[in-house]
C-alpha positions as CSV (number, residue, x, y, z in Angstrom):
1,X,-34.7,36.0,5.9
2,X,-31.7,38.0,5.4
3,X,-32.2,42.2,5.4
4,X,-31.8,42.0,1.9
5,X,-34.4,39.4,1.3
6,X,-36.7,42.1,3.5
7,X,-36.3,45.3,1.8
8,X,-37.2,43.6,-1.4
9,X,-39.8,42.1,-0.2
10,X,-41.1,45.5,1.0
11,X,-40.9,47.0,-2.2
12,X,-43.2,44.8,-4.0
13,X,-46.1,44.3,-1.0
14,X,-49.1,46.2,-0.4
15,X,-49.4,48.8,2.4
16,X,-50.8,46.1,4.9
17,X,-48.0,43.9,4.8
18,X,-45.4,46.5,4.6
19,X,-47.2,47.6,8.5
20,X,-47.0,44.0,9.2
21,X,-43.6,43.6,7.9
22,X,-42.6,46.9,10.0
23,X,-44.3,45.5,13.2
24,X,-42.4,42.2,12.7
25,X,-39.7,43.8,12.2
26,X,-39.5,46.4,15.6
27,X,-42.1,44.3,18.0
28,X,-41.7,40.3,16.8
29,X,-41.0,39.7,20.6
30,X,-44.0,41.2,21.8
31,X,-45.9,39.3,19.1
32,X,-44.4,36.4,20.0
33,X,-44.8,36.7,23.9
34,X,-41.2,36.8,24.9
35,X,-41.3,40.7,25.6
36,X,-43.7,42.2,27.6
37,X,-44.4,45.0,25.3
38,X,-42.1,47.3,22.3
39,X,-42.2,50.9,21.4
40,X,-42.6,51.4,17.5
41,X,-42.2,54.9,15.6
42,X,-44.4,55.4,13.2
43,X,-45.7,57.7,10.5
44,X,-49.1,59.6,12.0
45,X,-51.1,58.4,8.3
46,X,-50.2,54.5,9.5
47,X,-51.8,54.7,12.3
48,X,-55.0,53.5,11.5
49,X,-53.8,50.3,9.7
50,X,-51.8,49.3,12.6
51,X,-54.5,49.5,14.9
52,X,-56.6,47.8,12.6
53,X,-53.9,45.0,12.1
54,X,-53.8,44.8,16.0
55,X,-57.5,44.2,16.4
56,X,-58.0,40.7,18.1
57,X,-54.4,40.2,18.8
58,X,-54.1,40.8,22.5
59,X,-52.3,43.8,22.3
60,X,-53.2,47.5,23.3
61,X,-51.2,50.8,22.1
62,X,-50.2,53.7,23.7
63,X,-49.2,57.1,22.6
64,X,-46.2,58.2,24.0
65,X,-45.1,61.1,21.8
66,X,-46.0,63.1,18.9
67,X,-44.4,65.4,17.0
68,X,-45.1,66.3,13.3
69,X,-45.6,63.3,11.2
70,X,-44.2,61.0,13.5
71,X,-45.8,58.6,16.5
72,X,-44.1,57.0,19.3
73,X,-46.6,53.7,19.9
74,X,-45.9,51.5,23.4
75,X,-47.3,48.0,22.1
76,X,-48.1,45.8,25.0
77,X,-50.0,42.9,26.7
78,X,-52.6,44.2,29.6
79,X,-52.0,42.0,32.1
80,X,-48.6,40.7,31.2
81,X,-47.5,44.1,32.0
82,X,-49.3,44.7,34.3
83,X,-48.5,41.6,36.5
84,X,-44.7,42.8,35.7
85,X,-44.9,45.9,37.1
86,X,-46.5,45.1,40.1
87,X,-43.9,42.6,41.2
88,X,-42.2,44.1,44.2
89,X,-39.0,44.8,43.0
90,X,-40.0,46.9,40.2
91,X,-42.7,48.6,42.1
92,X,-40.3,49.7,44.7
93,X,-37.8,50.7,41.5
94,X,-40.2,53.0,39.7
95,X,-42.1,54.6,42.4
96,X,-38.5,56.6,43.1
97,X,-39.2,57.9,39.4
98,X,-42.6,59.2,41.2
99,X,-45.1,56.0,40.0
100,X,-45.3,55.2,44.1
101,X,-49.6,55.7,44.1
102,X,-50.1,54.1,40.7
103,X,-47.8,51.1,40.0
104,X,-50.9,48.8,40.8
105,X,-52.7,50.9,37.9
106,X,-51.5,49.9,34.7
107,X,-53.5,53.3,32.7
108,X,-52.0,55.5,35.9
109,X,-48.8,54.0,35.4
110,X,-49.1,54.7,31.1
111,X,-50.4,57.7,31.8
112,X,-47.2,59.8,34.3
113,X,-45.0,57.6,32.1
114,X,-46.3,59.2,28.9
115,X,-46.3,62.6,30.8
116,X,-42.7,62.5,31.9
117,X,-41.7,61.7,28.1
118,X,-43.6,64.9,27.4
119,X,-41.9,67.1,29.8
120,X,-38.6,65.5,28.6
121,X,-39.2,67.0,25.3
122,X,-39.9,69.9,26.7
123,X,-36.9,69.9,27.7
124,X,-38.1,70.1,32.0
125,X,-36.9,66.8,33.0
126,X,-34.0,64.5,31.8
127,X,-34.7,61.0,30.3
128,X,-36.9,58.9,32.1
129,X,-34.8,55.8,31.8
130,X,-37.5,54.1,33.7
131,X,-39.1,53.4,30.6
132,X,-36.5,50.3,30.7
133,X,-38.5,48.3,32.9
134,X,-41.7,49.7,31.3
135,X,-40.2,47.3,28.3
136,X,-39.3,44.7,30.0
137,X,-35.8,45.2,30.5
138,X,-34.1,43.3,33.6
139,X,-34.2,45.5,36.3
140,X,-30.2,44.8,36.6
141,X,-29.7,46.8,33.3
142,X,-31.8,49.2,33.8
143,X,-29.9,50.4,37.0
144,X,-26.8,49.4,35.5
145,X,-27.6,51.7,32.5
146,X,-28.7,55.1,34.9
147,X,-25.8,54.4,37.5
148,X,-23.4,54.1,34.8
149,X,-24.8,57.0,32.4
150,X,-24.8,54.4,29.5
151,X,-21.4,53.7,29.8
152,X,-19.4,51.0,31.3
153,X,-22.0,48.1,29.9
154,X,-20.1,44.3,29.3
155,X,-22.5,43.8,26.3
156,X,-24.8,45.6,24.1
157,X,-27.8,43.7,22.2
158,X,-31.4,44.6,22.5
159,X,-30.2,46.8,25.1
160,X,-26.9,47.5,27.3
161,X,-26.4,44.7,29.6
162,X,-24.9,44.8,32.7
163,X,-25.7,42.0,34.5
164,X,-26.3,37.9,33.4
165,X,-24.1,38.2,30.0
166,X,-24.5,35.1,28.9
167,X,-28.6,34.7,29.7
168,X,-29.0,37.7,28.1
169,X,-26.6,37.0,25.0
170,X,-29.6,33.8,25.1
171,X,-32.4,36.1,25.3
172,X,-31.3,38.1,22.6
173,X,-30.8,35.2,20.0
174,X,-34.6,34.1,20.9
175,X,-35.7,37.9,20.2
176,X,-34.1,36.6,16.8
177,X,-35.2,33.9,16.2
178,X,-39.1,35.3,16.9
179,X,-38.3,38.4,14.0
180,X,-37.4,35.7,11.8
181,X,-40.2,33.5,12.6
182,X,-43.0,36.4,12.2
183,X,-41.0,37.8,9.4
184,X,-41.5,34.6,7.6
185,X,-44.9,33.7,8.8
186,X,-46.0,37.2,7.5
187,X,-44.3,36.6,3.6
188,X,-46.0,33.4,3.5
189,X,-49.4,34.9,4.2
190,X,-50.2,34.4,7.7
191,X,-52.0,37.7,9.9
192,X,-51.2,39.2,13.0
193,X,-54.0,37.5,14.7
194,X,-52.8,34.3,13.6
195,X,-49.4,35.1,14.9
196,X,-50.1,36.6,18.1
197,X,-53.3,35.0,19.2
């Protein structure tokens, strides 16, 4: 469906399938199970619908941030991300970011994560650009990204690549393909439940 197609969609729906249309929209990839998990910002008065429209989909919420009307949600798969960030290489990468006693706990690891994105809005800490591998970004990028300051990247998509051009060029056009998939799915009347169970 084109953007077009989308907005006017969204006009005429209810509130339900505007969330839906909203999740499709940001976290298809998650929904899908190509993405280990996708942060959403939200209005505070949505909440509830979107955690109601996650029930019995396999995927858990965190908060991350809030500040006045607005949430930050991390959307993810337990164990999927778990598993991730226990593999060795990204263990090793985020306990210099100070996750070295919890990256075998997946609510510790949630937990500092959401903590250092507090103090960064409180202005104590800069970025934590760890967060990358937190959503599943290759590891490659992710350093590539901090070494580089965000500059320098050889492609920009989903995120700034820096490594693999052409997988991730690949990777990218799947991420497509699985809005548009879920963004049809959801006009023709299917739930989240069906699309993500």
């Amino acid at each position: 469906m084109s953007v077009t197609e989308i907005m006017e969609y969204n006009t005429t729906c209810s509130t339900k399938q505007r969330l839906m249309l909203m999740l499709a929209m940001h976290c298809a990839p998650l929904l899908r199970g190509s993405k280990v998990s996708n942060i959403v910002t939200i209005r505070k008065s949505d909440f509830y619908g979107i955690r109601e429209l996650l029930k019995d989909t396999g995927i858990s919420y965190r908060f991350l941030k809030a500040r006045g009307e607005l949430v930050i949600l991390f959307l993810y798969r337990q164990s999927t991300l778990a598993a991730y960030l226990t593999q060795p290489q990204i263990c090793e990468f985020i306990s210099d970011y100070g996750y070295q006693d919890v990256c075998h706990d997946l609510k510790a690891c949630l937990n500092l994560l959401a903590k250092r994105i507090y103090f960064f809005n409180n202005g104590e800490i800069s970025f934590p650009h760890e967060i990358g591998v937190f959503l599943g970004y290759p590891l490659e990028d992710v350093r590539g990204f901090i070494e580089n300051q965000g500059q320098n990247y050889e492609y920009s998509g989903y995120w700034k690549v820096y490594d693999n051009v052409a997988h991730r060029k690949q990777l990218f056009a799947r991420f497509e393909a699985d809005r548009d998939y879920v963004v049809r799915s959801i006009v023709r009347g299917k739930t989240l439940r069906e699309i993500a169970g």
